[in-house]
C-alpha angles and dihedrals in degrees: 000000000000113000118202110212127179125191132188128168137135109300117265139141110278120038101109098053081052094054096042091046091056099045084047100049085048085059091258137149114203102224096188144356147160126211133188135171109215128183087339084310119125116210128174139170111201133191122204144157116212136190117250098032088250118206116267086252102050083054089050096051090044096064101033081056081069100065139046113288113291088356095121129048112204140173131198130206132169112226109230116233100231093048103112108244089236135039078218126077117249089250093057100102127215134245134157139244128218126180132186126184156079122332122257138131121272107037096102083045095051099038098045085045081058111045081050097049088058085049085247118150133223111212098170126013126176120184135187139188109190116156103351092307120103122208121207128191117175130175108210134195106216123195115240100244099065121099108242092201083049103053091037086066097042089045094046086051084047097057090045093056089061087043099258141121113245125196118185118181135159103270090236091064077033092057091034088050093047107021104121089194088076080065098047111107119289109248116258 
């Protein structure tokens, strides 16, 4: 069975040893996971699949084990099988959106109402205030049937709107263009 864990605490060294460790001592391997630190706070979604099927609970106590007393909060859920791995179908295709620009409310609110409104999903978003500005990425899951040039055109308006620059591009030109990979050594 997959078990979906979240963690959040105050940020220290540490955490995520304890979480693996726990996961690996119950027999699990973690599949996926994403992990931030935001404002000295850790956060983390896990994955993981573990022998003997153990009670949401048993999980819960396990990790919290790895921490002080009351230090993680942490919640446990078993994915269901028959769950689809994406709130998107498998033909949506995926592209990524940058902003750039001053900080004010709303944006995150406007520009989420209008992605849904398109029917367009967003599977990862980071966001950033530092010195006034505000930084966007989203990774977004686009029905086929929109027009890319189009909503380019309509999304770039929309940033502007909010007095930002906005940049949307199919995430295969988005990972050539930033894989750093691509700058590692050459093999010999």
């Amino acid at each position: 069975m997959e078990y979906i864990i979240t963690v959040m605490a105050h940020d220290r060294p540490g955490i995520v040893a304890g979480i693996g460790k726990a996961i690996y001592e119950m027999g699990g391997n973690i599949e996926e996971l994403s992990q931030t630190v935001m404002r000295g706070y850790f956060t983390i979604i896990v994955c993981a699949t573990l022998l003997h099927s153990p009670s949401c609970e048993v999980v819960k106590e396990a990790i919290e084990a790895t921490g002080a007393p009351d230090e993680l909060e942490v919640a446990v859920r078993i994915r269901k099988p028959d769950e689809p791995l994406s709130a998107t179908p498998p033909s949506y295709d995926h592209f990524i959106l940058t902003l750039f620009g001053r900080d004010r409310p709303g944006v995150i609110y406007h520009m989420a109402s209008y992605l849904a409104s398109h029917g367009i999903n967003i599977t990862d978003l980071y966001g950033r205030t530092s010195d006034g500005g505000f930084t966007i990425v989203l990774e977004l899951s686009v029905p086929p049937e929109l027009d890319p040039r189009k909503l380019k055109d309509e999304l770039e308006k929309l940033g502007r709107s909010f007095g930002m620059s906005a940049h949307f591009q199919h995430e295969n030109l988005f990972r050539a263009t930033h894989d750093l990979r691509s700058l590692a050594m050459p093999s010999v």
